[in-house]
C-alpha positions as CSV (number, residue, x, y, z in Angstrom):
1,X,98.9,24.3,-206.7
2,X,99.3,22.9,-202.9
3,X,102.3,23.8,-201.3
4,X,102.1,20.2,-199.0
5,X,105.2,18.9,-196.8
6,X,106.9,16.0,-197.8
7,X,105.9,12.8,-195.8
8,X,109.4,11.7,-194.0
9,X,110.5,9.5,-191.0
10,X,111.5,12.8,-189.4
11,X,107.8,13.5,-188.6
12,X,106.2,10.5,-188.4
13,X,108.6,9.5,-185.3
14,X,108.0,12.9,-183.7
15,X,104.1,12.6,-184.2
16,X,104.0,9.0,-182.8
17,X,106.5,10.0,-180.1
18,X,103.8,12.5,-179.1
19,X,101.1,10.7,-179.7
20,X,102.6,7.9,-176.8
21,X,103.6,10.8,-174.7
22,X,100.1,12.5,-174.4
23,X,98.5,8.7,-173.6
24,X,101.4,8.1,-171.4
25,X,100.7,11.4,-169.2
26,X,96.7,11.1,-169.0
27,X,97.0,7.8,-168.0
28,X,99.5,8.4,-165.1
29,X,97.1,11.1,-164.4
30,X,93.9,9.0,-164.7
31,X,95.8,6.3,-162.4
32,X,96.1,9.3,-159.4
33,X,99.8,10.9,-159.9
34,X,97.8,14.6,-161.1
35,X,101.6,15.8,-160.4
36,X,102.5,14.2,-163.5
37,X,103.0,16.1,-167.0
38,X,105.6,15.6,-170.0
39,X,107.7,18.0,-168.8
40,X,108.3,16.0,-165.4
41,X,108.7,13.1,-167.1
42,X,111.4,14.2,-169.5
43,X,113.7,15.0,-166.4
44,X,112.5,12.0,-164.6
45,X,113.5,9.7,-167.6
46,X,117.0,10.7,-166.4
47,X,116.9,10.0,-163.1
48,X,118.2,6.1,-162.5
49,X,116.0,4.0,-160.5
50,X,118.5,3.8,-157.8
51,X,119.5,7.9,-157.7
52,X,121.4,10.4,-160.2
53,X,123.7,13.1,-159.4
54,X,121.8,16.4,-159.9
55,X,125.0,17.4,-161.8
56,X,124.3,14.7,-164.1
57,X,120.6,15.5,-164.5
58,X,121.9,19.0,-166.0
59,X,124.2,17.6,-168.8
60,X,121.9,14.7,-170.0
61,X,118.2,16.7,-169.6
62,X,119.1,19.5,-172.2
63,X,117.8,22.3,-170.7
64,X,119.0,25.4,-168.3
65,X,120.3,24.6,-165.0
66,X,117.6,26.6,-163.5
67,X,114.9,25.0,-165.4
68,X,116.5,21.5,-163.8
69,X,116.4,23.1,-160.3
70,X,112.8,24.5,-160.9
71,X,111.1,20.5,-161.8
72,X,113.3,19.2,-159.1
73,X,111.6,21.6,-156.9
74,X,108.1,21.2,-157.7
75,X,109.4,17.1,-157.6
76,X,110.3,17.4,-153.9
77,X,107.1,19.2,-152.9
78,X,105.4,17.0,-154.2
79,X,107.3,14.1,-152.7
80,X,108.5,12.5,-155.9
81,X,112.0,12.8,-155.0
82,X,114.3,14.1,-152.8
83,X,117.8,15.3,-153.2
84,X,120.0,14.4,-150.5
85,X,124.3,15.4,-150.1
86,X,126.3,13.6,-152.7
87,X,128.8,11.1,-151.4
88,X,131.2,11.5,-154.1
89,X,130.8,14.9,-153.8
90,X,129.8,17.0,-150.9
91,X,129.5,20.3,-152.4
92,X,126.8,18.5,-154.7
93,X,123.4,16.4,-154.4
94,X,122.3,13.1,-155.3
95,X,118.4,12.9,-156.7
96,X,116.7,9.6,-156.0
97,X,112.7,8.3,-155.6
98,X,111.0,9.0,-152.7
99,X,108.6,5.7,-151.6
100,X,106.0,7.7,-153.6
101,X,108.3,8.7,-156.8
102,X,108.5,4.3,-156.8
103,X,105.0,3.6,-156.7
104,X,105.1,6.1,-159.9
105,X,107.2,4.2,-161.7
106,X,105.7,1.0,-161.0
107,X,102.5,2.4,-162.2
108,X,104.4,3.8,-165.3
109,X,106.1,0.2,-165.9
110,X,102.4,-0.7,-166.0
111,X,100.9,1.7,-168.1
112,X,103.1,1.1,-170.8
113,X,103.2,-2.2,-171.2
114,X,98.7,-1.0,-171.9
115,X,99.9,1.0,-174.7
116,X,102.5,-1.8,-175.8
117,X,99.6,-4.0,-175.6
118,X,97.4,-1.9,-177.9
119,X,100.0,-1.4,-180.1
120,X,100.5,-4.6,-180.7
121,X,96.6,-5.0,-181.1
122,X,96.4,-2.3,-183.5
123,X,99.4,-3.4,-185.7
124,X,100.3,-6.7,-184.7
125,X,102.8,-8.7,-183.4
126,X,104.5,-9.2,-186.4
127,X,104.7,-5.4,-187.5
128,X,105.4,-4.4,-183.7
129,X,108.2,-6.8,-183.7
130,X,109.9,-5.2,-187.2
131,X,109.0,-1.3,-185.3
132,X,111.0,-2.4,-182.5
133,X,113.7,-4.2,-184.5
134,X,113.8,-0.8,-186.6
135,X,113.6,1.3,-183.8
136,X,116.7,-0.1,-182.6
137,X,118.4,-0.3,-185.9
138,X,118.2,3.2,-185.5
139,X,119.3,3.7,-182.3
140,X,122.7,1.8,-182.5
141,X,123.5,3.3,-185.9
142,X,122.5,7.2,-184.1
143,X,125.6,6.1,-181.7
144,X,128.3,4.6,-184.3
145,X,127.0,8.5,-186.4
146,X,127.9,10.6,-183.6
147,X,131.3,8.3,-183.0
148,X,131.9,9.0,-186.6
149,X,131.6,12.5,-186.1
150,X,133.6,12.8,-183.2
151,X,136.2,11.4,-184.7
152,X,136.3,13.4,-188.0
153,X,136.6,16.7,-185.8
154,X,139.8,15.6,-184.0
């Protein structure tokens, strides 16, 4: 008897989700930013091209307010960032790309339109186009299920 795990979307999306992470990474590696790993990148995802509140990266990154501090930290030394006084708010900071942190995301625009591009190679441009239809499907439908729930607490 095999005691095997039942093949669901819940899975596949995390292992292709990986699976683009890990190419994502050694490719901004292989392309000269060796300050970059996932766990960077995951706060970084937060952080709006033209700044964030450092208040803001704390509610919408998911993790400790230390941890937060920690990567922005190791960010700024590394002169991806740099967190300057809020305007809004004087007793906080405001996080936005150094010169450096934008040549970063220039080269990470880059990269993954290459793995878009293989993608497509690999699967074609009609299936990509359905993924990414689906993909979306998803997406919108996660926000009107959370709405739903929101509103059945009340």
């Amino acid at each position: 008897m095999t005691n095997m795990l039942p093949d669901h979307v819940g899975w596949r999306l995390w292992s292709a989700s990986r699976a683009w992470q890990a190419e994502f990474a050694a490719a901004m590696r292989a392309s000269g930013h060796v300050w970059f790993s996932e766990g960077r990148a995951a706060l970084l995802g937060h952080v709006a091209r033209n700044g964030t509140r450092q208040s803001t990266l704390i509610e919408r990154a998911g993790i400790s307010k230390q941890a937060v501090q920690q990567l922005l930290d190791g960010l700024e030394e590394e002169g991806i960032v740099e967190r300057i006084a809020d305007a809004s708010d004087r007793r906080g900071k405001f996080v936005r790309y150094t010169q450096k942190g934008l040549a970063a995301l220039r080269d990470g625009d880059r990269i993954k339109q290459e793995i878009e591009k293989r993608y497509r190679l690999h699967i074609g441009e009609r299936r990509f186009a359905a993924l990414m239809d689906a993909l979306r499907a998803l997406e919108a439908n996660d926000g009107q299920h959370s709405e739903r729930q929101a509103d059945s607490s009340q």
